[in-house]
C-alpha positions in Angstrom: -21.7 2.8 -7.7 -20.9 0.7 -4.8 -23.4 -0.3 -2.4 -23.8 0.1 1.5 -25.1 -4.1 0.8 -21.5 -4.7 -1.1 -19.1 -2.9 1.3 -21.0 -4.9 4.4 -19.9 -8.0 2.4 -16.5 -7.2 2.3 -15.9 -6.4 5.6 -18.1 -8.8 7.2 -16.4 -10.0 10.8 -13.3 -8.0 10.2 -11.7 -6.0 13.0 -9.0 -3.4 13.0 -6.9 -6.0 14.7 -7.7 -9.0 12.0 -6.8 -6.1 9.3 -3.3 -5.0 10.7 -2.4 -8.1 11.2 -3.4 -9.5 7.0 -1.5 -6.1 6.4 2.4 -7.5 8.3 1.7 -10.5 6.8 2.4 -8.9 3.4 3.8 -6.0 4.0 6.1 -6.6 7.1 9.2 -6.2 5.3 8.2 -2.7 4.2 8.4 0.5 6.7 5.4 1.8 9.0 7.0 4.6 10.6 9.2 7.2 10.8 10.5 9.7 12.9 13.4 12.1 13.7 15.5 12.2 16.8 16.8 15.0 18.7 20.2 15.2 16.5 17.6 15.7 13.4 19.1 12.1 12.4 15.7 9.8 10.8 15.2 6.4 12.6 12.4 3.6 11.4 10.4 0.9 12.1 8.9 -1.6 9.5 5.7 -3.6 9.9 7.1 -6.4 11.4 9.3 -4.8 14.1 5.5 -2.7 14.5 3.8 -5.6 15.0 6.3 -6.8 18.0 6.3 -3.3 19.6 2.5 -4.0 19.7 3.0 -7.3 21.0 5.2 -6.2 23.8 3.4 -3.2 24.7 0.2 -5.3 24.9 1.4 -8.2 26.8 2.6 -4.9 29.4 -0.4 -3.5 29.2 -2.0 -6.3 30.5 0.8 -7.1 33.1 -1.2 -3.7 34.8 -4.3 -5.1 34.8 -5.5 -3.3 31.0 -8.3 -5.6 29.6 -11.5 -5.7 27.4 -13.7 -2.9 27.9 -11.0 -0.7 29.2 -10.6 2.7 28.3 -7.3 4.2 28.2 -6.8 7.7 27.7 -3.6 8.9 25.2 -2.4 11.9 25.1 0.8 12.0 22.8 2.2 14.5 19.8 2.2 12.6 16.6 4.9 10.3 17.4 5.6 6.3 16.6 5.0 5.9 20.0 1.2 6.6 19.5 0.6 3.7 17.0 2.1 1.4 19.0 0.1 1.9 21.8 -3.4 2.6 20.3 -3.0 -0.6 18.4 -2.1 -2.6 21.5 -5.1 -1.8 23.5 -7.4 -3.2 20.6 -5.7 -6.5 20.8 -6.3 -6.8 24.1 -10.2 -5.4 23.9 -9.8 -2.2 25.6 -10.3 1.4 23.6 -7.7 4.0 23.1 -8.9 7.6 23.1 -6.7 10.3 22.4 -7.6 13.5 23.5 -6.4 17.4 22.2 -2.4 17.4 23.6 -3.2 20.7 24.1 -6.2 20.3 27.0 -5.9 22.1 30.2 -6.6 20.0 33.6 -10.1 20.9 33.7 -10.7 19.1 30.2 -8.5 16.5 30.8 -10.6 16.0 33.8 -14.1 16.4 32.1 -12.6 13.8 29.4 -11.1 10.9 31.5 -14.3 11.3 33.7 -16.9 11.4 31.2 -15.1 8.2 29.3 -14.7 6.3 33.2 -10.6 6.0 31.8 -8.8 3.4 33.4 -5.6 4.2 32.4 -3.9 7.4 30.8 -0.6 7.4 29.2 1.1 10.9 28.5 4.0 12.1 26.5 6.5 13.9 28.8 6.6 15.9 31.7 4.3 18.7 30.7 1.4 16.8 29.9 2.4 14.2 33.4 1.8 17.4 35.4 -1.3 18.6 33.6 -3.0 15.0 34.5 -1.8 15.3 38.0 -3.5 18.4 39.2 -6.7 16.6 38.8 -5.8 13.2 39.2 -7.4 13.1 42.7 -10.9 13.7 41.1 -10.5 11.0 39.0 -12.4 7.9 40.9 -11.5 5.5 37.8 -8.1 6.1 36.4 -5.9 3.8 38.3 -2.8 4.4 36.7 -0.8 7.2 34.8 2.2 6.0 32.6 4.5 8.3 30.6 6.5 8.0 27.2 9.6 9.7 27.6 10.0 9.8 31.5 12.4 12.1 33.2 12.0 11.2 36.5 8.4 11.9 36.5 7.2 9.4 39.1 4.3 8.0 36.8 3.5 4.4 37.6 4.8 2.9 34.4 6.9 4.1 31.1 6.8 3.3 27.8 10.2 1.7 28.0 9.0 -0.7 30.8 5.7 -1.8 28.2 8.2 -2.4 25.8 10.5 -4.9 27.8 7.3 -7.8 28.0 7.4 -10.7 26.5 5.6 -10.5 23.6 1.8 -11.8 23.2 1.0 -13.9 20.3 -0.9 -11.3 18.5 -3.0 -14.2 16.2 -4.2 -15.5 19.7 -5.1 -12.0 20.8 -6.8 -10.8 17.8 -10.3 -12.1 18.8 -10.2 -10.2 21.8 -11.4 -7.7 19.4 -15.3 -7.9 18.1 -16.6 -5.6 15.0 -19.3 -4.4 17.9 -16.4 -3.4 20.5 -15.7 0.0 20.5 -12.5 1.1 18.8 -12.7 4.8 20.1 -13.8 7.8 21.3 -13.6 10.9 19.2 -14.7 13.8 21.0 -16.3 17.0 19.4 -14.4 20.0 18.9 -17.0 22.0 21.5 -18.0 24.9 19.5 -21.8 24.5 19.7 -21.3 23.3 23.8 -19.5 21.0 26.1 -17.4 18.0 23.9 -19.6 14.9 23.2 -17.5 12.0 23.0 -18.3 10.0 19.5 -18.5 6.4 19.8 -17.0 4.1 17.3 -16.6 0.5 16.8 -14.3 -1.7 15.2 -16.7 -2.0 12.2 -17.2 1.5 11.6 -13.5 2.0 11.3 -13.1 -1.2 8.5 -16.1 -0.1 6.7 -15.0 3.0 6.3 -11.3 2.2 5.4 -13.1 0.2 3.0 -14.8 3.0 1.6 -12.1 5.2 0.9 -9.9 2.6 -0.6 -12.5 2.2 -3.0 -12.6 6.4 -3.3 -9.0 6.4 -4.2 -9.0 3.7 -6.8 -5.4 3.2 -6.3 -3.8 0.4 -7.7 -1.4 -0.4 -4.7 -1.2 1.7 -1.5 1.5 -0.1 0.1 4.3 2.1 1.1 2.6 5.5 -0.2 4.0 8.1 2.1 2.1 10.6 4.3 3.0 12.7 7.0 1.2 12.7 10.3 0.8 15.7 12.3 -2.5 17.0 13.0 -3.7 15.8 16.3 -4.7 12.3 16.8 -7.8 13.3 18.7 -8.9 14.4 15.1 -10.8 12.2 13.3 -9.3 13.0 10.0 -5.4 12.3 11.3 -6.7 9.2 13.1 -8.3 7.9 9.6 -5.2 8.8 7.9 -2.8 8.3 9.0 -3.3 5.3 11.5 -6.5 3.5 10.5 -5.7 3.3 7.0 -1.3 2.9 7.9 -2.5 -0.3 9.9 -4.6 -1.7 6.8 -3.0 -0.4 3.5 0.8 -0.3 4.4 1.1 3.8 4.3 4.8 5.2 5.1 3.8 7.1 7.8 6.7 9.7 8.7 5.6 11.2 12.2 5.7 15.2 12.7 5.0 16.7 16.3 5.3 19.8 15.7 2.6 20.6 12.8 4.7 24.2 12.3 6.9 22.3 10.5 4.7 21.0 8.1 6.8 22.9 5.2 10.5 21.7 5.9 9.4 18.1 6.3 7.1 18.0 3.1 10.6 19.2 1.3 11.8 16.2 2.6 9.3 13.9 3.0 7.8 14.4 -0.7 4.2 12.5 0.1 2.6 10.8 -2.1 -0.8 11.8 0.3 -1.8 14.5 2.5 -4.3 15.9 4.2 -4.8 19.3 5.5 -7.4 21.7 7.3 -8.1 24.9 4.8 -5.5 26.8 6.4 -2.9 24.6 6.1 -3.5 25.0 2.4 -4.0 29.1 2.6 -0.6 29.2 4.2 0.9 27.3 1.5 -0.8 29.4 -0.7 0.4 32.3 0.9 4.2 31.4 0.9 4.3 30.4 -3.0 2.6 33.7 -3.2 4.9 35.8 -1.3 8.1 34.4 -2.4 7.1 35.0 -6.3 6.1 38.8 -5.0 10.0 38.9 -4.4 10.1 38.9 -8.2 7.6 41.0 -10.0 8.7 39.3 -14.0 8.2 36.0 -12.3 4.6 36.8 -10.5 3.8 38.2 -13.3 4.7 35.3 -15.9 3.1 32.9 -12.9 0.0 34.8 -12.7 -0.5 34.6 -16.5 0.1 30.9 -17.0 -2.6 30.3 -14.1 -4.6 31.9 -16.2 -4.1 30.4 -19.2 -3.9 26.6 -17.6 -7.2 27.1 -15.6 -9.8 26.4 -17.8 -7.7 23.6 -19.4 -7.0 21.9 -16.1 -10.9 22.3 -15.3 -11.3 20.1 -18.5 -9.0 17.9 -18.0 -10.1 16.7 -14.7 -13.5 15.4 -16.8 -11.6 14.3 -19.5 -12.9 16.8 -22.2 -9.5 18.8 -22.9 -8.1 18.2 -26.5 -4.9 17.2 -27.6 -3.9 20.5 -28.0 -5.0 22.2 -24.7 -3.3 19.3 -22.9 0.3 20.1 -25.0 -0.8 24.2 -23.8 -0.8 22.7 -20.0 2.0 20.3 -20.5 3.8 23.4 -21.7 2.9 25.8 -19.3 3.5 23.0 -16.5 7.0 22.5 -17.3 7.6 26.1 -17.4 6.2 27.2 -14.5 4.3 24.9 -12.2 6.3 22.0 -11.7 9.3 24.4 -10.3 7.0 25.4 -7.7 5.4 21.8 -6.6 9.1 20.8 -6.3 10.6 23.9 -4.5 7.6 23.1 -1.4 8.0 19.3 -1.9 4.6 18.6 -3.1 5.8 17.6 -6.5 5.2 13.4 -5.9 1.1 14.1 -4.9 -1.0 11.3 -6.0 -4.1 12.9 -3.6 -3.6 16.2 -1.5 -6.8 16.6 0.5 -8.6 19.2 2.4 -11.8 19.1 4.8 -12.9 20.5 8.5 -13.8 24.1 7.2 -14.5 25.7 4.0 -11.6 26.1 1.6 -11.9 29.1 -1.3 -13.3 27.8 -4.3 -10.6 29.9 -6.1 -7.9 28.9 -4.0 -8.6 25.3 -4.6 -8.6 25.9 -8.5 -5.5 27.8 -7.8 -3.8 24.8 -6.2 -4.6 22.3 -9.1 -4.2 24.6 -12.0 -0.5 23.9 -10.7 -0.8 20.3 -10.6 -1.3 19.9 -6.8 -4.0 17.0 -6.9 -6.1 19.1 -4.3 -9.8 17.6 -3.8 -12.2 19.0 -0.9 -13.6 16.1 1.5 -17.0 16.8 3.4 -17.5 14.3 6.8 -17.9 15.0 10.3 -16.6 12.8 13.4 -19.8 11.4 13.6 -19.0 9.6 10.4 -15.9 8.4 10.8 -14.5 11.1 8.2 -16.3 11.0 5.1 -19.3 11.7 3.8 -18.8 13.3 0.3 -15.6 13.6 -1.6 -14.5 13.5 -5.3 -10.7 13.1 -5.4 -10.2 13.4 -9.4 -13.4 15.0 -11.2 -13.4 18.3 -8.5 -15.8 20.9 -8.8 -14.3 23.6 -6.7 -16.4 25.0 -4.6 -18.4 22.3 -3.9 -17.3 19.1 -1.5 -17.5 15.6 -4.2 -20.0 13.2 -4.5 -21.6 10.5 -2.4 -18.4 8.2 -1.0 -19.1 4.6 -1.9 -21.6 2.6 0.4 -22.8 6.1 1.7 -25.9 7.9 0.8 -26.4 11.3 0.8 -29.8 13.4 0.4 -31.4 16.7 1.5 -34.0 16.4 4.2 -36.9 19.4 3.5 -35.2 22.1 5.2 -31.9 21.5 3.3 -29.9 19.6 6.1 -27.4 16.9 4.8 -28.5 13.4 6.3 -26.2 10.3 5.2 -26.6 6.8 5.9 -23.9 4.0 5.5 -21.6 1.6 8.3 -19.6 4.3 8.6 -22.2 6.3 10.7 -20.8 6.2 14.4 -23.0 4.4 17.3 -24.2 7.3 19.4 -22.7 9.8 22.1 -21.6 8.6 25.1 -23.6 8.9 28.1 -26.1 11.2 26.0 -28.9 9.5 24.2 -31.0 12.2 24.3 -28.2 13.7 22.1 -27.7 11.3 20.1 -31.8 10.7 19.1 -31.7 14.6 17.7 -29.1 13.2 15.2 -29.6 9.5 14.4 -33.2 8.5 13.9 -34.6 4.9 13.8 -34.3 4.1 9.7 -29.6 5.0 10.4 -29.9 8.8 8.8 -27.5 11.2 10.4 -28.6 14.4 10.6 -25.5 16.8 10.1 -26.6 20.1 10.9 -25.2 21.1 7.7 -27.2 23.0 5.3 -26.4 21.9 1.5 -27.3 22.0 -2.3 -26.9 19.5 -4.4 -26.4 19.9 -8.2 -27.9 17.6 -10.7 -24.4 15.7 -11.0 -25.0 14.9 -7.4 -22.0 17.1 -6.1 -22.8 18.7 -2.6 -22.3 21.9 -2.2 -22.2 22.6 1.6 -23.9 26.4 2.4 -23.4 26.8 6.2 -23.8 25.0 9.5 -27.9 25.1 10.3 -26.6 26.8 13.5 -24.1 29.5 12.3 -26.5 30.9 9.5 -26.5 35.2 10.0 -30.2 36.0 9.9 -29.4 39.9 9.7 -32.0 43.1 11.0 -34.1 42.4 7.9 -34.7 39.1 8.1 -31.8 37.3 5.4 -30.6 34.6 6.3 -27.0 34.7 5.1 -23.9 31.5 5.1 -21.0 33.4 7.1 -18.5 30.4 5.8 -19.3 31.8 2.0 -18.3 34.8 2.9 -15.5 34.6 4.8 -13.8 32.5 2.0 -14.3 34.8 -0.2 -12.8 37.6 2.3 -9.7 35.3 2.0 -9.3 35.6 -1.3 -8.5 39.3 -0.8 -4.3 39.0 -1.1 -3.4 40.5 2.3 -6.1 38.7 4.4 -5.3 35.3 6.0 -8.4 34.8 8.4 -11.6 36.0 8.7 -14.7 36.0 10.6 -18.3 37.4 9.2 -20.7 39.2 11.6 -24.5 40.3 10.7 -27.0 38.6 13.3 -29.7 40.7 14.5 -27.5 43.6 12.2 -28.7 46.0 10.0 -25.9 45.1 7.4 -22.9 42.4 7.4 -19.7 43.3 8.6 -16.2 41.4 9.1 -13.4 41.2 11.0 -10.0 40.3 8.7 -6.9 39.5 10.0 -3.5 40.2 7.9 -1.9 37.5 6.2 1.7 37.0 7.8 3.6 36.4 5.1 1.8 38.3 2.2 1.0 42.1 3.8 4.8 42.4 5.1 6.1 41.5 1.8 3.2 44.0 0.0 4.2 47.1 2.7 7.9 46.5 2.0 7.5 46.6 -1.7 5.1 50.1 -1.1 7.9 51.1 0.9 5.6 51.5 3.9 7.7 51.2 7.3 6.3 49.3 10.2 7.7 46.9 13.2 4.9 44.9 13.6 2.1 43.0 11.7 -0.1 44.9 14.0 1.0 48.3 13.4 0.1 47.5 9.6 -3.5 46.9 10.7 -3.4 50.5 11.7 -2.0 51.6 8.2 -4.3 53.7 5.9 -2.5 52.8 3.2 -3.2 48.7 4.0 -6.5 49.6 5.1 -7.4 50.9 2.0 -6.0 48.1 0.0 -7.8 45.4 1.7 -11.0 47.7 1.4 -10.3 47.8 -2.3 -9.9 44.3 -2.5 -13.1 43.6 -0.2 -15.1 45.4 -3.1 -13.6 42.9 -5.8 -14.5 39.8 -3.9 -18.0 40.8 -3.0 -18.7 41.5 -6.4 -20.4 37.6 -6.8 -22.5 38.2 -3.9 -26.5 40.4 -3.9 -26.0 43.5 -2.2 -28.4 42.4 1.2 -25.2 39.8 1.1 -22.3 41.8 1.0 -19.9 42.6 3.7 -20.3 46.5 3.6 -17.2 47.3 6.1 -14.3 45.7 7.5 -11.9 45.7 10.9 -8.6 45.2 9.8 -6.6 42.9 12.1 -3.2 42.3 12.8 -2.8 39.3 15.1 -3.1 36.3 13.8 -5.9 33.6 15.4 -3.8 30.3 16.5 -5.6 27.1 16.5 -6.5 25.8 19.5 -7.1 28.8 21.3 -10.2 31.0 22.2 -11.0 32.0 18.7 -9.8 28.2 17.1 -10.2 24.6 17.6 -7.1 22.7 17.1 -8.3 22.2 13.6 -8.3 26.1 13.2 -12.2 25.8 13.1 -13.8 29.6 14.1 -15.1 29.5 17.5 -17.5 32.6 16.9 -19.0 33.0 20.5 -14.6 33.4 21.0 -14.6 35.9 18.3 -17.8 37.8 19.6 -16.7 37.8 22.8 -12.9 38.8 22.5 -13.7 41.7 20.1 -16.5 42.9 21.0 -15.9 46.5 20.7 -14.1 46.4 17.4 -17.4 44.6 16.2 -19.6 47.5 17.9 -17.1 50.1 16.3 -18.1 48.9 13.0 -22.2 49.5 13.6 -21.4 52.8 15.8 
C-alpha cells in the first residue's frame, strides 16, 4: 500500500504548471480537446497548439494587469475555452475559480465578493448580463471579459487574449509555488451559505498522483473522456482538467450535459464519470427500450441473473474456467449489444460518486460489463477519499485511495488524512477548525462502517440522519436508494424526523412509467396525470413493499406520495450535482408530506 511519505516524494516541488508542461513535452503531438461547432462539424486542439493558446491568453491576461495572487472568477459551460484560460492564470500566479454557470446575481455577487475577484470572464451574453446587475457592488472586480462576445460591451474578449504574443511558458512556470493556491471550490450550500474550499497547487499534484496510482493504467495518454458536469465541481475539475493537463486525456467538451447520451454514442470513452443519476437514467433508458420487447426483457433479465454472481467472482478473481466461458457466453449474447447500442462499450473505468448509487443498480451495471466503481470524497479532499475501481463491493464506496488514511472516529464519522486534504475555508477559520484539527484529520460529517476488508460503507451524512417519534435514528440515503430500485421511480426523498413512522415522497421515472402505462393500456397526457393513477399508484406501492423487505420494520417506509414532476438539478430541490436539498423538498411539499401523517 502506498504511503502518504511515498506520494510526498514524488511530487515533491511540482506544480500544476511544471506538470502540464512535462505532459506537451511528450504528448504535444497528441489531441487535448475537442469540441463541436454550431454546424455539428468536430474541431481540435492538440497539446501543443494548447499550450500556445495558454501562452497567448496569459501573456493577455497580464497585458490587463492579471498577476500572482489574483483571483479571477470563470464562469463558462464545459467548453475548450475553459482550459485555456484556467491554465493561463496559474502560469501567471493568479487562481481561477469557476463558479455554478447556473448562479443568479445575488450568488455571483456573494462569490466574487467573498473571493475579493479581480477579474471575471463569462461565456456569452446571458451570463455578461447576470454579472452586470451587480457589478456596481463589486469594490474589487476591475474588469469583466467575455468568450463569445456579441456586442456585449465587456472590457475584453477571448479573441483579443488570444491575439498576444505568446509568454515563454518555461519562464512563467515558477510563478507558480506548490503553496499558491490553485482554486477555489465552493460548497454545494445545502447545510448553509457556500464555503469557498481552498486548494493549492500541491493538493491538486498529490492527488493526481493518487489516482494515477488508483487506476493502475499502464498509459493514460490519449484515453478519452467527456467533460460536461460543471467545472465548479470538484469531480469534473479533477477529471477532466487536472488530470487532462498531467496524463494526456482526450478530453471531448459537452455543454450541454442533456446530451450526455448522443455524444457517448459518438465519443465511445474510454473514462467517465457520473453523479448517481446520470447512471439511473442510463439505467432507465436500457430498461425502457428492452420493455419495447417483452422476449428480449425477458431473455435480458435472465442472463443478468445468471451472470451476476459470476461477475461478482470474477472481479476477485475466484470465478472458474467454466463460469468465465458461462459470462463470456452470456456477454456476447446479450450484454455487449447493449454497451455498444449506448456507446459505453470501449470503458476501461466508468465512475460514480456525489450521492448514493443503488447497490443493485451498480451490480446491474457491471453484470453487463460496464466497469462501474463507486468513489467516496468530498471537495474538501480534492475528490477522493475511498474508491475501489476493479475489486467493487456494491454497496459500499472502495477502499482507502493510496497515500490517504481512512478511520472511524468514536461516533462513526469518517476522518481522512493525506496531501490531498484542502487548506481551510476561506475567510472562515472558525469553520474550518470544526473540520481539520491540529494532527491533518478531516472530519467529513459522514457517518460510515467499515468491513474487515477495509471497504467503507458510507450510512448517512451525520446531519441528515431521520431520528423518528420513537427515538431511531434512521439513514434517509439507504432508503431512498432502495425506493429507486422500485422500476417506475426515478427520484426520491425519505421523511421521518420527529415522525411517528417513515414516509417518502417518489417521483416517476420519465422514461420507464410511460412505457409501463402504455403497455397496461392506461391513457394519460402527462407524467403528472400518471402520479394521479390508481393503477400506477398501486404498482409503485407494490413495488415499495418488495424493496423494503431488507429493512426492520421501525425502518421501513410505510407509505408513499407518488410524484409526477421530475426534480432538475440545480434547482430548489437539487444542486447542480442533483444532490437532495431536503430543507427544498420540505419546504416545497409540505402539504403532500402532511397528507401522508394526516
Amino acid at each position: 500500500m502506498t504511503t502518504s511519505a511515498e506520494i510526498d516524494a514524488t511530487v515533491a516541488g511540482q506544480t500544476i504548471t511544471t506538470a502540464f508542461l512535462a505532459n506537451v513535452a511528450t504528448n504535444g503531438a497528441l489531441v487535448a480537446l475537442r469540441w463541436k461547432n454550431a454546424d455539428d462539424s468536430w474541431s481540435e486542439m492538440t497539446y501543443d497548439e494548447f499550450a500556445d493558446a495558454v501562452a497567448r491568453t496569459a501573456s493577455g491576461m497580464r497585458e490587463l494587469g492579471v498577476g500572482s495572487g489574483d483571483r479571477v472568477m470563470l464562469m463558462i459551460r464545459n467548453e475548450h475555452e475553459f482550459h485555456v484560460l484556467d491554465t493561463a492564470c496559474l502560469f501567471l500566479g493568479a487562481t481561477p475559480i469557476s463558479i455554478y454557470n447556473s448562479s443568479s446575481p445575488e450568488q455571483i455577487a456573494y462569490l466574487c465578493g467573498d473571493a475579493n475577484a479581480k477579474v471575471a470572464i463569462v461565456e456569452d451574453r446571458g451570463f455578461y448580463e447576470a454579472i452586470s446587475k451587480v457589478r456596481g457592488e463589486l469594490d474589487s472586480l476591475e474588469l469583466v471579459g467575455v468568450v463569445r462576445d456579441d456586442g456585449t460591451g465587456a472590457d475584453f474578449t477571448y479573441q483579443q487574449l488570444l491575439a498576444a504574443a505568446p509568454l515563454d511558458l518555461d519562464a512563467e512556470a515558477g510563478n507558480a509555488t506548490p503553496d499558491l493556491l490553485a482554486t477555489l471550490i465552493y460548497t454545494s450550500g445545502t447545510t448553509g451559505p457556500s464555503k469557498g474550499v481552498m486548494i493549492d497547487h500541491q493538493n491538486v499534484v498529490w492527488t493526481v498522483e493518487c489516482l494515477r496510482l488508483a487506476f493502475e493504467f499502464d498509459e493514460f495518454a490519449g484515453k478519452r473522456i467527456i467533460s460536461y458536469l460543471p467545472m465548479a465541481h470538484i469531480a469534473e475539475r479533477m477529471m477532466s482538467h487536472y488530470q487532462m493537463l498531467f496524463l494526456g486525456y482526450e478530453v471531448t467538451c459537452l455543454p450541454d450535459p442533456s446530451k450526455i447520451a448522443a455524444y457517448a454514442g459518438e465519443v465511445h470513452p474510454h473514462l467517465m464519470f457520473g453523479v448517481p443519476r446520470v447512471w439511473e437514467k442510463i439505467y432507465a433508458g436500457v430498461n425502457a427500450a428492452l420493455a419495447a420487447d417483452p422476449e428480449k426483457a425477458k431473455a435480458v433479465s435472465e442472463a443478468v441473473e445468471a451472470a451476476g454472481p459470476i461477475a461478482a467472482k470474477m472481479a476477485f478473481g475466484t470465478a472458474t474456467e467454466e463460469e468465465i466461458e458461462t459470462y463470456n457466453f452470456l456477454d456476447a449474447v446479450a450484454f455487449s449489444t447493449i454497451r455498444e447500442l449506448i456507446g459505453l462499450d470501449q470503458l476501461l473505468s466508468a465512475v460514480t460518486g456525489a450521492a448514493p448509487i443503488p447497490a443493485e443498480m451498480l451490480a446491474w451495471f457491471r453484470t453487463i460489463g460496464i466497469p462501474l466503481s463507486e468513489i467516496y470524497g468530498l471537495s474538501e479532499t480534492c475528490g477522493p477519499v475511498t474508491w475501489a475501481p476493479y475489486k467493487v463491493k456494491p454497496g459500499f464506496v472502495g477502499v482507502a485511495c493510496p497515500g490517504i488514511e481512512v478511520e472511524l472516529a468514536e461516533d462513526g464519522e469518517v476522518r481522512c488524512r493525506g496531501g490531498n486534504i484542502f487548506r481551510g475555508y476561506l475567510n472562515l477559520p472558525d469553520k474550518t477548525a470544526e473540520v481539520l484539527d491540529e494532527d491533518g484529520w478531516f472530519y467529513t460529517g459522514d457517518i460510515g462502517e467499515l468491513d474487515e476488508d477495509g471497504y467503507l460503507k458510507i450510512v448517512d451524512r451525520k446531519k441528515e440522519l431521520i431520528i423518528t417519534a420513537g427515538g431511531k435514528n434512521l439513514s434517509p440515503a439507504n432508503l431512498e436508494a432502495a425506493l429507486k430500485m422500485i422500476p417506475m421511480v426515478g427520484q426520491a426523498c425519505a421523511i421521518g424526523d420527529q415522525r411517528p413512522f417513515v414516509s417518502a415522497l417518489v417521483v416517476l421515472d420519465p422514461e420507464l412509467a410511460p412505457q409501463w402505462a402504455s403497455a397496461q393500456g392506461i391513457e394519460f397526457d402527462t407524467v403528472a396525470d400518471l402520479a394521479q393513477n390508481e393503477v400506477v399508484i398501486a404498482e409503485v406501492e407494490k413495488g415499495l413493499s418488495d424493496v423494503m423487505a431488507s429493512f426492520n420494520n421501525a425502518e421501513r417506509v410505510k407509505k408513499v406520495k407518488v410524484l409526477g414532476d421530475e426534480w432538475m438539478p440545480d434547482s430548489d430541490l437539487l444542486t447542480p450535482t442533483s444532490k437532495l436539498k431536503r430543507r427544498g423538498v420540505h419546504t416545497v411539499f409540505s402539504e403532500e408530506i402532511e397528507s401522508l401523517y394526516s
